[in-house]
N, C-alpha and C positions, 0 to 999 in steps of 0.2 A: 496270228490274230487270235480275237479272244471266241470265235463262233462253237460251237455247241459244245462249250466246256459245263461243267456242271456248276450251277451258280453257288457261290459263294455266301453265306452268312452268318456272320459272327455279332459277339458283343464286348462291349468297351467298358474296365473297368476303371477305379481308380485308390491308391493305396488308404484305407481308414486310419483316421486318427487316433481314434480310443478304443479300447476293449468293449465297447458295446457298439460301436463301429463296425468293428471287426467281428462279432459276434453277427448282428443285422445282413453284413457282406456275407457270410457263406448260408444265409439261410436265401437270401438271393439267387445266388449263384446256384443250390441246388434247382429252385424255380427256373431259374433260366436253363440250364446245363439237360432239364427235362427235354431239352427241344432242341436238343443233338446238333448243337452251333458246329462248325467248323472250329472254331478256335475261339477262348477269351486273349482280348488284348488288356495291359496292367499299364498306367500312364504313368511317367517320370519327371517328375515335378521340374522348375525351371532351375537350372545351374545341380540338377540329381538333390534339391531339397527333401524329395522324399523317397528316395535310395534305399533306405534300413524298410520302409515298409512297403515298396514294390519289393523286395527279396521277399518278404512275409508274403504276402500276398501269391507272388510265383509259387514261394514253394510248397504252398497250401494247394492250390490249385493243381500239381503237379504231383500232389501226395495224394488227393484224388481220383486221377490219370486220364486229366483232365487237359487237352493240349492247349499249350498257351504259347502268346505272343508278346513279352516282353517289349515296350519302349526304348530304345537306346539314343539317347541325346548325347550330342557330341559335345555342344556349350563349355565351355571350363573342364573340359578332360582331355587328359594326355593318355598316350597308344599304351602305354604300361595298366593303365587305370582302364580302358578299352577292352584291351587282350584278358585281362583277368578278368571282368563280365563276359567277354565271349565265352572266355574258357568253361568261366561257370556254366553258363547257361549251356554249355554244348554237354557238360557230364549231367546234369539233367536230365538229359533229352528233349532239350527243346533243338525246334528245327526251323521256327519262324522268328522274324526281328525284325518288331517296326524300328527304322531306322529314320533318325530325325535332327534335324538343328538345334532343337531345341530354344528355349525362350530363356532371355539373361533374367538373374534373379532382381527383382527391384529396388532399384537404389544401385546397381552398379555402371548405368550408362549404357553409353552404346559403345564402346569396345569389347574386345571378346578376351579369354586368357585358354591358354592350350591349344594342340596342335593341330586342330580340326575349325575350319572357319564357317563350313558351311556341309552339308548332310552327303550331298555328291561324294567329300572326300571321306564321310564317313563309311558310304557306302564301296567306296575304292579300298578301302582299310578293311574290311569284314571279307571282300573277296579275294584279298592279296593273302589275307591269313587265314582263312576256312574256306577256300572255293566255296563250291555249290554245298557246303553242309549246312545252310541255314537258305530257305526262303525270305529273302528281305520284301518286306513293305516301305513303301516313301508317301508321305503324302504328296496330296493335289488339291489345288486351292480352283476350284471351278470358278468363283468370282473373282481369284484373284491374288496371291496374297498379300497384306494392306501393306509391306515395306518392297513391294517391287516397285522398280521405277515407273515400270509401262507394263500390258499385257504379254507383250511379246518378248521383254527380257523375263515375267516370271515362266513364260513357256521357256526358253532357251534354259534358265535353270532346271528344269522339272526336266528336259532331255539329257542335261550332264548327269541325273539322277540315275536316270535310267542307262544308258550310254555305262555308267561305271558298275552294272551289276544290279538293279533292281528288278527285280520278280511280277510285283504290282503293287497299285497306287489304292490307296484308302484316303478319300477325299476330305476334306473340311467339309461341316455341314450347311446345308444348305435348303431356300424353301422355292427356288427356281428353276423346275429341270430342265425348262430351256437352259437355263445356264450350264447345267452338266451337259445338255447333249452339245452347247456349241465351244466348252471344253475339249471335250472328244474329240468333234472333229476337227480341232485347230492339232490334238495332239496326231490324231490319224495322218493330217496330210504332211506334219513332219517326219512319216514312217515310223511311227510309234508304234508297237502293237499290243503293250502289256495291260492285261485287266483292269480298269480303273472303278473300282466297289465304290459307288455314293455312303458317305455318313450320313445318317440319319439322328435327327435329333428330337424326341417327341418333345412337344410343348406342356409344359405341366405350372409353369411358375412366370410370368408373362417379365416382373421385375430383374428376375435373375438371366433371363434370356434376353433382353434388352443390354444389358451390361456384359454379357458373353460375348454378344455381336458386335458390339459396338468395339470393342474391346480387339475383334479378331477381324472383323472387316467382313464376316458374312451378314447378308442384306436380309432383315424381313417386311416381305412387299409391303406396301405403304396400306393394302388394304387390309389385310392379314394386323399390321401392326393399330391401324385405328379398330378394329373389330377387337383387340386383344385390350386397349386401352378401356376401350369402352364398360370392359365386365369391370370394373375395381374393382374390387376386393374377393368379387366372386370366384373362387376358386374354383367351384365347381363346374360353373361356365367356361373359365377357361382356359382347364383341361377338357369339356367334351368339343369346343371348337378347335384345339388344339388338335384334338384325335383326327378330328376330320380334313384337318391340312395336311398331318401326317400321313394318314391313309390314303387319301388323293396323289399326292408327292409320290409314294412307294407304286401305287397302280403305276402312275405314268411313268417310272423311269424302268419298271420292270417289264411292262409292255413296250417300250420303246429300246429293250434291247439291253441294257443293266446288265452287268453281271453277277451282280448278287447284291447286300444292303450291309453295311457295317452300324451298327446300331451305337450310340453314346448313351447309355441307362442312365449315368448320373447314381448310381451305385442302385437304383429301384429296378424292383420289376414286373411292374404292375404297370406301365405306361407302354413298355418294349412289347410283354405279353401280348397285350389289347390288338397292337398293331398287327402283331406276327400272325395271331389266331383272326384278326378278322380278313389278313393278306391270304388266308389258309395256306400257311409254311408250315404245319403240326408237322412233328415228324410221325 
């Protein structure tokens, strides 16, 4: 079980496009890295569209010495193309791997191509060929995730997750922590026992968060979302209302037993900060 392990918290980045991008990212990353995360995780676009710049990204961070947690999407990739990322990532010295389904690139349907159908068997392939030399991460969808049939076939997935070798769960974000706690205990009473970290996602842009959710199937509460409509254009309004759901959100699920907070920066970190320093997490 996960009781008085030492909680968990990191932050999520994701690979830049341009050299002023990429420049922007590591003056971030030192702001953030101030506050002795447990690990940066680097996101892996849908079908590895941004591959060549999660490599940049890793190996920046990792020239650093800076522990990080590469994405591994199975989507369109065969165990040859797998093993040579393990491989990589193992002379590194990396030791964690979110390990994930990953999302098909758009415009190719819903067929999949390679030898991995679904994250379970990703996760059976990294322990078949590195045992225990990597902590694997899988996500967890608390509300849900929006291509499972029913709730209880995406639980019975998220168990074959686990079941084939996962570590702990890093959840999709969410603004319900009833929802994460009645996540838990649906995972609990199937004898789950591994950490399941809430994502955290501060609100800063109400437009681009709207189309996030809608998009991935996490919910924002109907009162939350008309208070958020209501600022138009106000920016300012609605990041300090945003603060305030986030902060609220982190109280209750850390008081309620959390084991740590995965943060989604959206590559800033000026929103993550706010939160962390008013949670009092300084290190």
């Amino acid at each position: 079980m996960t009781d008085h392990l030492p909680l968990s918290f990191s932050f999520e980045l994701f690979p830049p496009k341009t050299p002023e991008g990429s420049a922007k990212l590591k003056t971030v990353i030192a702001d953030l890295a101030a506050r002795e995360p447990e690990f940066f995780s680097v996101t892996y676009g849908a079908g590895g569209s941004t591959r060549e710049g999660t490599f940049e990204t890793v190996d920046w961070l990792r020239s650093q010495g800076i522990d990080t947690a590469p994405h591994l999407a199975c989507i369109g990739s065969n165990q040859d193309e797998v093993r040579a990322l393990l491989n990589r990532y193992r002379d590194q010295g990396i030791r964690r791997i979110v390990a994930l389904r990953g999302d098909l690139p758009s415009g190719t349907g819903t067929g999949t191509s390679g030898d991995f159908r679904y994250a379970n068997e990703l996760v059976e392939f990294i322990r078949a060929e590195h045992g225990a030399d990597f902590h694997i991460e899988v996500a967890a969808y608390p509300e849900y995730h929006p291509q499972a049939p029913s709730a209880m076939r995406d639980l019975e997935h998220f168990k074959r997750k686990v079941e084939a070798g996962a570590d702990s769960a890093i959840t999709q974000y969410f603004y319900n922590a009833d929802a994460y706690f009645a996540f838990v205990d649906s995972v609990r009473a199937l004898g789950i026992g591994i950490p399941i970290v809430p994502g955290i996602m501060p609100i800063t842009n109400y437009t681009q968060l709207a189309r996030f959710s809608d998009a991935c199937g996490a919910e924002i509460p109907r009162w939350a979302r008309r208070r958020l409509e209501g600022y138009g254009d106000d920016l300012e309004s609605i990041r300090a209302f945003g603060h305030e759901v986030g902060l609220r959100l982190c109280r209750n699920l850390l008081a309620g037993g959390a084991p740590g907070l995965h943060f989604y920066t959206m590559n800033q970190s000026g929103p993550t900060l706010r939160l962390w320093d008013d949670l009092g997490l300084t290190a």
